[in-house]
C-alpha positions as a Markdown table, in Angstrom:
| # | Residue | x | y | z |
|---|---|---|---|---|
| 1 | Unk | 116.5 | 93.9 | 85.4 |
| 2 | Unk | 113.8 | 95.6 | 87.5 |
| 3 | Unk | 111.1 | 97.1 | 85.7 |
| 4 | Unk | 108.4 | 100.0 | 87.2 |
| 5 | Unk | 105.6 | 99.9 | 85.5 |
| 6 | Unk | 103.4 | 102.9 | 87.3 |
| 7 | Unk | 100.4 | 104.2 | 84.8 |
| 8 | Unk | 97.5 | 106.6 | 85.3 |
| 9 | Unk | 94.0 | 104.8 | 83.8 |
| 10 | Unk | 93.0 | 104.6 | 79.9 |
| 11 | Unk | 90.0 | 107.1 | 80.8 |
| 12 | Unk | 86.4 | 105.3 | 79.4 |
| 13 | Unk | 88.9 | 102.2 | 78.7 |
| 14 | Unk | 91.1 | 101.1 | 81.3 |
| 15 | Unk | 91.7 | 101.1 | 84.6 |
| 16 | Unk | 95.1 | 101.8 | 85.7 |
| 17 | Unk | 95.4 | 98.5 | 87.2 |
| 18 | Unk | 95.0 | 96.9 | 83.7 |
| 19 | Unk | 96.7 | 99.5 | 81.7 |
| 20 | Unk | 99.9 | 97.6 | 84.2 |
| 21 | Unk | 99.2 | 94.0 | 83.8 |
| 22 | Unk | 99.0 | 94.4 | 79.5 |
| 23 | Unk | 102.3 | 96.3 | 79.9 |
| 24 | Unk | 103.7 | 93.6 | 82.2 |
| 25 | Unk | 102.3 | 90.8 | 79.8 |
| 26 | Unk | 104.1 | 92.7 | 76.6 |
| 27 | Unk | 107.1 | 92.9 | 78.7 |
| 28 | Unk | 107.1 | 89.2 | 79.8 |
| 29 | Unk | 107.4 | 88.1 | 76.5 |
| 30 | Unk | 110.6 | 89.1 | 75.8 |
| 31 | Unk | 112.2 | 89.7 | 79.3 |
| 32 | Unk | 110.1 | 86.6 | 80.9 |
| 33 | Unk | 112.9 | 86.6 | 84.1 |
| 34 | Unk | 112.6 | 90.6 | 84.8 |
| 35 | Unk | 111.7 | 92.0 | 88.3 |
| 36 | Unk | 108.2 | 94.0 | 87.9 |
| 37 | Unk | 107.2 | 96.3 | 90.0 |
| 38 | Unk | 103.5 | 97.3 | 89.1 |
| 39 | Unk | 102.3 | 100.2 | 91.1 |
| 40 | Unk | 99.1 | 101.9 | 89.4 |
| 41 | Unk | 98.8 | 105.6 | 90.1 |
| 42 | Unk | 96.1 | 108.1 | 89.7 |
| 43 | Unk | 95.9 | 112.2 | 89.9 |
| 44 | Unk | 93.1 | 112.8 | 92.1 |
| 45 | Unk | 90.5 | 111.7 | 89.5 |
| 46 | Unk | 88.8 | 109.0 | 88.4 |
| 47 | Unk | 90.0 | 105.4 | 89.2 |
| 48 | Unk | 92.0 | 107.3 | 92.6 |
| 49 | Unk | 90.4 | 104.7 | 95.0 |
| 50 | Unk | 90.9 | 101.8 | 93.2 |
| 51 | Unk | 94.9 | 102.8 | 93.0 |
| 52 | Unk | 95.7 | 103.9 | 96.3 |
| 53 | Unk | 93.1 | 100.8 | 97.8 |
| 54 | Unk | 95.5 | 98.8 | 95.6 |
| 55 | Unk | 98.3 | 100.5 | 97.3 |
| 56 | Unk | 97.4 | 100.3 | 101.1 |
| 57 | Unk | 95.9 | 96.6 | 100.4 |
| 58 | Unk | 92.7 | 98.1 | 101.4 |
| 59 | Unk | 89.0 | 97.5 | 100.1 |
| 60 | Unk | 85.7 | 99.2 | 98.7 |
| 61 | Unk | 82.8 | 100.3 | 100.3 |
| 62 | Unk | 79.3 | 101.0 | 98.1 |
| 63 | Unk | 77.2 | 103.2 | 100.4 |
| 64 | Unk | 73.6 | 105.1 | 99.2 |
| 65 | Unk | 74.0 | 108.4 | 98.5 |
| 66 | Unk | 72.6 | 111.4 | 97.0 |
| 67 | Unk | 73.4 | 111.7 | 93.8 |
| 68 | Unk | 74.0 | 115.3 | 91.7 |
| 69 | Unk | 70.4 | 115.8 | 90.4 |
| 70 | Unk | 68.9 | 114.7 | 94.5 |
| 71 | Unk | 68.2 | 111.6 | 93.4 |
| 72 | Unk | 69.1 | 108.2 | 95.7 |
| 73 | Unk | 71.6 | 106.1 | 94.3 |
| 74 | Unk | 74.8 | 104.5 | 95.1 |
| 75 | Unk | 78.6 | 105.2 | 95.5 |
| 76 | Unk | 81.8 | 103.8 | 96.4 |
| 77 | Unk | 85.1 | 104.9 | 98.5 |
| 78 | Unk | 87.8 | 102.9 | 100.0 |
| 79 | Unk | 89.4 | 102.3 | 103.2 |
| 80 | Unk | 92.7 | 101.1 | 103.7 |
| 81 | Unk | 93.4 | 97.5 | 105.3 |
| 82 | Unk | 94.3 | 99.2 | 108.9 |
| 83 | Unk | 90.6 | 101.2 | 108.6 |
| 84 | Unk | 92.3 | 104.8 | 109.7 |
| 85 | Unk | 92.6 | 106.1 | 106.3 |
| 86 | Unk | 89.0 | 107.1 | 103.7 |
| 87 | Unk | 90.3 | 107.0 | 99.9 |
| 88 | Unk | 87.3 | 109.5 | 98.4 |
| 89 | Unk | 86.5 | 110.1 | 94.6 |
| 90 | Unk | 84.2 | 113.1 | 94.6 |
| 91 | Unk | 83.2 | 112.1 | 91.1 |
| 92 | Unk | 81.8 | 108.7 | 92.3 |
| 93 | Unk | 78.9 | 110.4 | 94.2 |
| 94 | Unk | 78.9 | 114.1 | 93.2 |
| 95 | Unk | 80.6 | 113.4 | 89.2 |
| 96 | Unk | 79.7 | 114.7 | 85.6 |
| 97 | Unk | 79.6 | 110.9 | 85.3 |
| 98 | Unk | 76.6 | 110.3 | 86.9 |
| 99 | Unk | 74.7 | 113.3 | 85.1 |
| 100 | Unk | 73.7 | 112.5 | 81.8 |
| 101 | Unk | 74.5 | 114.8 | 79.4 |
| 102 | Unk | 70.6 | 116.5 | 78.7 |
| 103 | Unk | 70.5 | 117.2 | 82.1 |
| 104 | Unk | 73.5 | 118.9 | 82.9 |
| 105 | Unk | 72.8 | 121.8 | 85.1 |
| 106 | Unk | 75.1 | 123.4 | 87.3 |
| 107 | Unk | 72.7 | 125.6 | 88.9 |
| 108 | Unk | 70.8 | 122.8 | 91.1 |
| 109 | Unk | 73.9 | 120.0 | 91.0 |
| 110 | Unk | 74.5 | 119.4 | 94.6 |
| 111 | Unk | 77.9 | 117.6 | 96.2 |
| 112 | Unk | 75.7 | 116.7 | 99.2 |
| 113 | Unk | 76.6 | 112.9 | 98.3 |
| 114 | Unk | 80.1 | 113.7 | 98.6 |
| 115 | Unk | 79.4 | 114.8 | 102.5 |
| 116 | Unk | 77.3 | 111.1 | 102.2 |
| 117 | Unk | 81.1 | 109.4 | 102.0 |
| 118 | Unk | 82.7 | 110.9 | 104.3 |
| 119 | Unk | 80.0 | 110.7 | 106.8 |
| 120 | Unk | 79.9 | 107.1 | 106.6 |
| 121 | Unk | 83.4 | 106.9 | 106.8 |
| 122 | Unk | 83.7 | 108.8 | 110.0 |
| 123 | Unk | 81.2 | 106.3 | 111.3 |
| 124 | Unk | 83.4 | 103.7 | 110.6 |
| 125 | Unk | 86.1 | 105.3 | 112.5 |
| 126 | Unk | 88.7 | 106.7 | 109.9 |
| 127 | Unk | 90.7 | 109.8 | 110.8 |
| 128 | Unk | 92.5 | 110.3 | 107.3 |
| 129 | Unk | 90.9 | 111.1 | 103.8 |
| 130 | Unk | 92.6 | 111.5 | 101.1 |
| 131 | Unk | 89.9 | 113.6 | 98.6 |
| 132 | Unk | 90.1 | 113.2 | 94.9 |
| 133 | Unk | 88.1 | 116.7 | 93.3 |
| 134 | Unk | 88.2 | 115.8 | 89.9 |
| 135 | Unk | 85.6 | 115.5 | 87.8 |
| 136 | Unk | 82.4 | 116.8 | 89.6 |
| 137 | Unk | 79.4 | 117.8 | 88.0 |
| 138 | Unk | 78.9 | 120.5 | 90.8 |
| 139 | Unk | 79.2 | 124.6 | 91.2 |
| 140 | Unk | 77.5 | 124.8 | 94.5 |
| 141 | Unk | 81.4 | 125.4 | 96.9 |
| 142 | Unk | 81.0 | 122.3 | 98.8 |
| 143 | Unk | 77.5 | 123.8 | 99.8 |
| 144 | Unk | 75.9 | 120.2 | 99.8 |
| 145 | Unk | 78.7 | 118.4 | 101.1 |
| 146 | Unk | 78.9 | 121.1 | 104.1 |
| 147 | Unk | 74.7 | 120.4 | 105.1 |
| 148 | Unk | 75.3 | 116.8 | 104.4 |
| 149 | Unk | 78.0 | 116.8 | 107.3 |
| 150 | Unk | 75.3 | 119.0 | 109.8 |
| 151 | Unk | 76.3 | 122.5 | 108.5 |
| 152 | Unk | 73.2 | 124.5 | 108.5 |
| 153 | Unk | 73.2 | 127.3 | 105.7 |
| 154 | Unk | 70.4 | 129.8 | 106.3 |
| 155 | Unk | 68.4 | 132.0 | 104.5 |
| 156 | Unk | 67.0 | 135.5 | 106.2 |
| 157 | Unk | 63.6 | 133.3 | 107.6 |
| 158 | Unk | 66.0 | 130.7 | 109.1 |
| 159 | Unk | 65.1 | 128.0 | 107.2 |
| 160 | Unk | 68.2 | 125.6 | 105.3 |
| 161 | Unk | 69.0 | 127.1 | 101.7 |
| 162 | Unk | 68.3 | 124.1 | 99.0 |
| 163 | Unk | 70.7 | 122.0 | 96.5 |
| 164 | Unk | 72.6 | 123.5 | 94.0 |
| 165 | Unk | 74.7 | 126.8 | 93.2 |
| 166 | Unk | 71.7 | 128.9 | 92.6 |
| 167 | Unk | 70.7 | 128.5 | 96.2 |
| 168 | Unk | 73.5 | 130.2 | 97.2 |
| 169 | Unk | 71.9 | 133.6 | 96.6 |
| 170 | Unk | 69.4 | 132.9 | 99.5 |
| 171 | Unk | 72.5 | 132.3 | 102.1 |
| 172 | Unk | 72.3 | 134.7 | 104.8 |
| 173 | Unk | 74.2 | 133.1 | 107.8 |
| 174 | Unk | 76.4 | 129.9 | 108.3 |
| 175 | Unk | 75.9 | 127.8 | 111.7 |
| 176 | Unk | 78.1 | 125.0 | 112.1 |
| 177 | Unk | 76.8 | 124.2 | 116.1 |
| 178 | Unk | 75.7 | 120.9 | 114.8 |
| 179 | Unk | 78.2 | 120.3 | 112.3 |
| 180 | Unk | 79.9 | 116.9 | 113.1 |
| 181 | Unk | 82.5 | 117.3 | 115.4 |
| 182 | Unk | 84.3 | 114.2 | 114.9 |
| 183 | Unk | 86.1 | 116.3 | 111.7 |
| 184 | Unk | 88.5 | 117.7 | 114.0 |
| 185 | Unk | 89.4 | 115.2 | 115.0 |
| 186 | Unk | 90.5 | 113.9 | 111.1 |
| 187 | Unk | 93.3 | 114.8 | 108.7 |
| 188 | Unk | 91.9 | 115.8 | 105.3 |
| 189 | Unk | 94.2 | 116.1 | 102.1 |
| 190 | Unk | 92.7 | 116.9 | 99.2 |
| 191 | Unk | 93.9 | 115.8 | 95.6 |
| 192 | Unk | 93.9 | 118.8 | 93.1 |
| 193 | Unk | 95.3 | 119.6 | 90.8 |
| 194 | Unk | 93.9 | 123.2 | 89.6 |
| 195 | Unk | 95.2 | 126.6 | 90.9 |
| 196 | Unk | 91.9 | 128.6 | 89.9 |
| 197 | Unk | 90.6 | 130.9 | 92.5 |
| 198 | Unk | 87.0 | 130.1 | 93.7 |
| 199 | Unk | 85.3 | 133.2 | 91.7 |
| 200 | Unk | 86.2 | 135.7 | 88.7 |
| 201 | Unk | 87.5 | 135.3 | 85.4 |
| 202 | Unk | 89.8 | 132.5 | 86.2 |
| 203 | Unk | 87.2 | 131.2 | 88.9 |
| 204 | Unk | 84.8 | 127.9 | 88.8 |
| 205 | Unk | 82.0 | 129.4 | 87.3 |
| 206 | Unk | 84.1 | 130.5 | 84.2 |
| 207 | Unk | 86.6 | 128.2 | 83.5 |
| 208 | Unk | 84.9 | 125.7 | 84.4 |
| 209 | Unk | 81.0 | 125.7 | 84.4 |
| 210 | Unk | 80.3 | 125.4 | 81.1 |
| 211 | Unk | 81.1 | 121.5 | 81.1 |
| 212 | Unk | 78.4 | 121.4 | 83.4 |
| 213 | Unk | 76.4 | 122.6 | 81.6 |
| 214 | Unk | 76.2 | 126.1 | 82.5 |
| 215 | Unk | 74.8 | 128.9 | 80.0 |
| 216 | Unk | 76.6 | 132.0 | 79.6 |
| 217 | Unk | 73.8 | 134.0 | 81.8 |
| 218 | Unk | 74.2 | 130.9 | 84.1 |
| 219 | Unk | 78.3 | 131.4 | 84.4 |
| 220 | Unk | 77.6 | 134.8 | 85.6 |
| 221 | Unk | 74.2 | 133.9 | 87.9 |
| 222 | Unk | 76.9 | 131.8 | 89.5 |
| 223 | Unk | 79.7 | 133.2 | 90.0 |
| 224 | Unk | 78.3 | 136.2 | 91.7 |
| 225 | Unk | 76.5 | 133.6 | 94.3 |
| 226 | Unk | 79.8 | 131.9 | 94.7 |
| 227 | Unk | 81.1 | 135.9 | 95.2 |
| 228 | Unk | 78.4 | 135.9 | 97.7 |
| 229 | Unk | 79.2 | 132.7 | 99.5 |
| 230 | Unk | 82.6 | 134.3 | 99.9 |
| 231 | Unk | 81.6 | 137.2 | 101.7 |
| 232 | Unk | 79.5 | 135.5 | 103.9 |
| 233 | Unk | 82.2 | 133.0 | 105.0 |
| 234 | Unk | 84.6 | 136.1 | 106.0 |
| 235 | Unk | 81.8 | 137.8 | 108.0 |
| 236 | Unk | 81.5 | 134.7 | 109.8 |
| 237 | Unk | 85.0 | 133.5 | 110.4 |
| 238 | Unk | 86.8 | 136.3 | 109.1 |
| 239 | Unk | 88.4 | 133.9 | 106.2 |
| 240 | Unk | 89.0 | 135.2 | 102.7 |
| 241 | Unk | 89.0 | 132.8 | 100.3 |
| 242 | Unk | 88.1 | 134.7 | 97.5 |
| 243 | Unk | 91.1 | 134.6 | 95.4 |
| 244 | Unk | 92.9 | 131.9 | 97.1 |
| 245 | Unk | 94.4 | 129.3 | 94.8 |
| 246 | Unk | 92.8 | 126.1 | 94.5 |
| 247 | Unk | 89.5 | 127.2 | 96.1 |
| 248 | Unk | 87.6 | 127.4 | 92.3 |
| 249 | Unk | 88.5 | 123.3 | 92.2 |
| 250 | Unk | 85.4 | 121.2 | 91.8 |
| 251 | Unk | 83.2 | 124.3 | 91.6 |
| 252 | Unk | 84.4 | 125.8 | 94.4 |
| 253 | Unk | 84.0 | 121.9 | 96.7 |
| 254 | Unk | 88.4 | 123.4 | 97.0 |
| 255 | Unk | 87.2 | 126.2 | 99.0 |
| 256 | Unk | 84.5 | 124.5 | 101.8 |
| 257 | Unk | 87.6 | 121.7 | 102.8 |
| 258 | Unk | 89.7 | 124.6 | 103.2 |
| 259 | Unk | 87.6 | 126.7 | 105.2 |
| 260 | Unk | 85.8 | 123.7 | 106.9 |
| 261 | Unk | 88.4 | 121.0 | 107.7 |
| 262 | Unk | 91.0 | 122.5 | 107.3 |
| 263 | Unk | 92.5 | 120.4 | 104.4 |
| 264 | Unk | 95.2 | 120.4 | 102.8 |
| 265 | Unk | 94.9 | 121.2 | 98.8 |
| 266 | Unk | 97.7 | 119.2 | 97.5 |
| 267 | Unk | 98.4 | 118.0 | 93.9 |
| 268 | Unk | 97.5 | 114.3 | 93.4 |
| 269 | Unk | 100.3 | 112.7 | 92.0 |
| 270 | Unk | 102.4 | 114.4 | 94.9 |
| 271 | Unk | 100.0 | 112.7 | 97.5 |
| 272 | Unk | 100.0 | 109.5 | 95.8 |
| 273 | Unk | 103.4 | 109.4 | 95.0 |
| 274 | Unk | 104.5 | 109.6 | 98.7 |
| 275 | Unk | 101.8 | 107.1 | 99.6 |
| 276 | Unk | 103.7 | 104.5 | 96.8 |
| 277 | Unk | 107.2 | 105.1 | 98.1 |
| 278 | Unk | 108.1 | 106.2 | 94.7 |
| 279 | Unk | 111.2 | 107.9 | 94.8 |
| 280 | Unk | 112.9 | 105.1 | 96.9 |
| 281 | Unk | 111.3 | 102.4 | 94.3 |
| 282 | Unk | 113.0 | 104.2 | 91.5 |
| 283 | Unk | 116.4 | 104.6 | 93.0 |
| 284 | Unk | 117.0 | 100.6 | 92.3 |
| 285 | Unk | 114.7 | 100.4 | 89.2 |
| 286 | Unk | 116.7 | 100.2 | 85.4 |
| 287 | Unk | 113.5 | 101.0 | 83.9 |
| 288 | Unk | 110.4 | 103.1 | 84.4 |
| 289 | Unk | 107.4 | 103.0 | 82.0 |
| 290 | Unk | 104.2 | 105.4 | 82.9 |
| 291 | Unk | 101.4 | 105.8 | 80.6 |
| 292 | Unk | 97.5 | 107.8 | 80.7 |
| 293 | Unk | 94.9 | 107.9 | 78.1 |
| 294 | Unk | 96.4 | 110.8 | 76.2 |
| 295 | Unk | 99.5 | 112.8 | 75.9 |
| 296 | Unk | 100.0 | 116.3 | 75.0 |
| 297 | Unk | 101.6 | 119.8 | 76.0 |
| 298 | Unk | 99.1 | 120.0 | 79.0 |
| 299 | Unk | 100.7 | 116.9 | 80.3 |
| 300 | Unk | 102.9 | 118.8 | 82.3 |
| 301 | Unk | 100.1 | 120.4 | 84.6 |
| 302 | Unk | 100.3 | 117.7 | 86.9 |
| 303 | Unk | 99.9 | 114.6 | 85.1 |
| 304 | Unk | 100.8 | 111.1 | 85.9 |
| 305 | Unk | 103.0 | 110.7 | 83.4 |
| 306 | Unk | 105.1 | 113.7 | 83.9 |
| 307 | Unk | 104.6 | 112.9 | 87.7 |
| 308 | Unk | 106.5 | 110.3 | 87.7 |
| 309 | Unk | 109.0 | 111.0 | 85.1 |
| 310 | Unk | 109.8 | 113.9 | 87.2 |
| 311 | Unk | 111.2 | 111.5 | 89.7 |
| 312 | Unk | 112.8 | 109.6 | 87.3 |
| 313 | Unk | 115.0 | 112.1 | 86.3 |
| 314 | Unk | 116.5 | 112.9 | 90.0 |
| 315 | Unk | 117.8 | 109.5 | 89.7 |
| 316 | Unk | 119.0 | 109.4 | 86.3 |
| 317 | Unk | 116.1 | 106.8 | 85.1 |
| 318 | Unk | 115.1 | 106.3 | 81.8 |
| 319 | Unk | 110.8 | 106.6 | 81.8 |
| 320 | Unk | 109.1 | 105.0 | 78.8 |
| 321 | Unk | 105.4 | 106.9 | 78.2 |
| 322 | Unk | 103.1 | 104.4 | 76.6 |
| 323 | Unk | 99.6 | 106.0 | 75.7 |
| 324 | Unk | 96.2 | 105.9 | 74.0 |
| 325 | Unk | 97.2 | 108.9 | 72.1 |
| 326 | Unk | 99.7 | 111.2 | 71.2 |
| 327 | Unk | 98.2 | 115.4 | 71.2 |
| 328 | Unk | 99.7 | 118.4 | 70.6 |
| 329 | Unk | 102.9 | 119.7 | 71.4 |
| 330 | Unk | 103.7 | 116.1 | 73.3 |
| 331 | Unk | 107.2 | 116.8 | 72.6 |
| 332 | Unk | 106.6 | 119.5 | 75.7 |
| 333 | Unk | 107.1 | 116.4 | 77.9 |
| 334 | Unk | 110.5 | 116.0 | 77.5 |
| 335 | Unk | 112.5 | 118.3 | 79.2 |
| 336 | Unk | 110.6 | 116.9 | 82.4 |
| 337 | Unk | 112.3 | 113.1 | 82.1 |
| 338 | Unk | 110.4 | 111.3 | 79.4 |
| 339 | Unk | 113.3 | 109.6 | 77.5 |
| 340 | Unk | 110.4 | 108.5 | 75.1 |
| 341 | Unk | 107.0 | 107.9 | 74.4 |
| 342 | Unk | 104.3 | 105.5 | 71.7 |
| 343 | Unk | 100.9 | 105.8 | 71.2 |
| 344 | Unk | 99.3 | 102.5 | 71.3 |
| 345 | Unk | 96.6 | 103.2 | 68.3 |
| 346 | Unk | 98.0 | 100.4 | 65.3 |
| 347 | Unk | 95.8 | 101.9 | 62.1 |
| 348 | Unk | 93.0 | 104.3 | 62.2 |
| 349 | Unk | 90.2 | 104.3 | 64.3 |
| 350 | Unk | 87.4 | 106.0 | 65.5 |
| 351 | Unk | 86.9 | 107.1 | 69.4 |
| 352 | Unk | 84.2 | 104.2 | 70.2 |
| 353 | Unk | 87.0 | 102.0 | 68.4 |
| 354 | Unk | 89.9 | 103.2 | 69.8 |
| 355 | Unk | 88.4 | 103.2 | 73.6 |
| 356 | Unk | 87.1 | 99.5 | 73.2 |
| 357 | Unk | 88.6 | 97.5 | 75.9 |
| 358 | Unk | 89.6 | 94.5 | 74.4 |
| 359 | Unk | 90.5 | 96.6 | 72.0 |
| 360 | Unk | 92.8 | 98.4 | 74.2 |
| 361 | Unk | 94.6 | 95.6 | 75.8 |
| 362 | Unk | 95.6 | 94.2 | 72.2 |
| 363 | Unk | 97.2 | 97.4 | 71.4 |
| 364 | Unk | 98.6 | 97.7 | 74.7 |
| 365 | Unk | 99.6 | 94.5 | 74.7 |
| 366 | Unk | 101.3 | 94.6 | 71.2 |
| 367 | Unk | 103.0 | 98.0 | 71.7 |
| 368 | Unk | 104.6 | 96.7 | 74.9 |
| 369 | Unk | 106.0 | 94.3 | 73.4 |
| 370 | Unk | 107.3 | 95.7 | 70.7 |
| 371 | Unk | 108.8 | 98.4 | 72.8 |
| 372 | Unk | 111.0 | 95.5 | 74.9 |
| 373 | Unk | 111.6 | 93.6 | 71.3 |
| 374 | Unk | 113.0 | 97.3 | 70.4 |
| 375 | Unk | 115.3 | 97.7 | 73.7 |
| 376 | Unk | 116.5 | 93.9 | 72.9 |
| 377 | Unk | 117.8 | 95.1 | 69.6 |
| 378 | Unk | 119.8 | 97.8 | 71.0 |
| 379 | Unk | 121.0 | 96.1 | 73.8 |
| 380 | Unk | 122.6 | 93.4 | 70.8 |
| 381 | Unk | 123.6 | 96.6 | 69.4 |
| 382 | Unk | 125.8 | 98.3 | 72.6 |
């Protein structure tokens, strides 16, 4: 029997790679001789290097960068083992993670650390990255990122605009003479997995500022310089990005790859997916099991989970979900190929409990069993 076990992480728990190897270890005890396949995924978020290093048997790099308050610190990104291709969390230099929550401030968060990454992995001579957006702490469109990489963004008296989303309001005019040329030279695909255009109601001030912690007076300070930032990149290369989907991701980071590298905004399980081989793996699997933190009706937007599943049911596999938790509506997930799904929680708990990460592997590792003790039964049974 041979056995995909493909999971997203247990976010503020596990990392994907261990949320397969408790699965496996469940597994093992009661099909000891099966053929696993363990091929940790990720969406574009957090825990996206360490899968697809995993995957291309690459490695990390830690590099000092500037982190989203200006301050120095460091950050990771991975290369793969022939060097050509950059793996790239934006959330490692530029995240919500490294903000604590009393000084959240979306107004003067920069992504200039971001830019940090990739310039130090263009000195190192990769030509691919593969850009995970999720999770930044940033509504400044990439501004930081783009002066990081030699972009000079002017105000009327010449002089470079500062950090932060606010600044944007000074921009008058956009010279990239000195930006560095060795991106056009590069492929860039960026993981995301939101549609939202970069400004208006359904834009990255709105939707999503206020987790950054943005003020309703802020929400709408920003917005109209992200408006602004807009009109000034269409006077200058006659580009509207306005409205176009996916430029509102990572507060607007979607719509400076787009314009400025000419990425390609693709949704992250897609792009990791491919990288994995997935849909030939699971052609001459008999079992799939997938899991993330939580499962619910939003699930379906792009999920790892559903991701996979998805390609499950082309072939006709069955896809176990094992997850932290079970959310609303879950049941939405099964029209897209989950055959079924378990929570892993054994009694209740509270978060800090249930997150724990010995915690976690007990219950992952007791549910998985039980699971394969389960398919033992019916298999007595047929």
């Amino acid at each position: 029997m041979k056995i995909i076990i493909a999971p997203d992480s247990f976010k503020e728990s596990l990392s994907a790679i261990d949320v397969a190897n408790m699965i496996k270890n469940g597994f093992s005890q009661v099909y000891p001789d099966a053929n696993y396949a363990l091929l940790p995924v990720a969406d574009g978020g957090e825990g996206t290097v360490d899968a697809m290093v995993n995957v291309l048997n690459g490695h990390k790099v830690t590099v000092s960068i500037t982190d989203p308050l200006g301050e120095r610190g460091l950050a990771f990104y991975g290369i793969s083992d022939d060097g050509q291709t950059a793996i790239i969390e934006m959330a490692a230099a530029s995240g919500l993670e490294r903000v604590s929550l009393g000084k959240r401030d979306a107004k003067i968060t920069t992504s200039y650390g971001t830019g940090e990454l990739i310039k130090d992995a263009l000195d190192r001579g990769c030509k691919r990255f593969i850009i995970g957006i999720g999770g930044s702490a940033t509504n400044d469109g990439g501004a930081g990122m783009l002066q990081a990489l030699g972009v000079k963004l002017l105000d009327k008296f010449g002089n470079q605009i500062g950090y932060g989303g606010v600044s944007l309001s000074e921009l008058y005019k956009i010279d990239i003479t000195e930006i560095d040329r060795r991106i056009h030279e590069c492929e860039f695909e960026v993981a995301c997995d939101v549609t939202n255009p970069l400004t208006g109601e359904n834009g990255a001030s709105v939707i999503f500022g206020p987790q950054k912690g943005a003020s309703p007076q802020d929400v709408k300070l920003l917005d109209a310089n992200l408006k602004h930032f807009a009109k000034v990149i269409k006077q200058t290369f006659n580009i509207d990005i306005e409205y176009t989907p996916g430029t509102g991701a990572a507060g607007g980071m979607g719509a400076a790859l787009l314009v400025f590298m000419n990425a390609k905004l693709r949704p992250g399980i897609e792009i990791i997916t491919e990288l994995l081989n997935l849909d030939e793996l699971v052609q001459e699997a008999d079992l799939v099991i997938t899991g993330e933190g939580r499962l619910d009706h939003q699930s379906i937007n792009g999920k790892v989970p559903v991701g996979i599943a998805n390609i499950a049911k082309k072939h006709n596999k069955p896809v176990i979900a094992i997850v932290g938790s079970l959310g609303d509506k879950s049941q939405a997930v099964y029209p897209y190929g989950i055959s079924a799904m378990f929570s892993i929680l054994s009694k209740v708990s509270t978060l800090s409990e249930a997150l724990d990460s010995d915690t976690a592997r007990a219950n992952l590792y007791n549910t998985a069993m039980n699971i394969a003790l389960t398919l033992k039964i019916g298999n007595k049974l047929n």
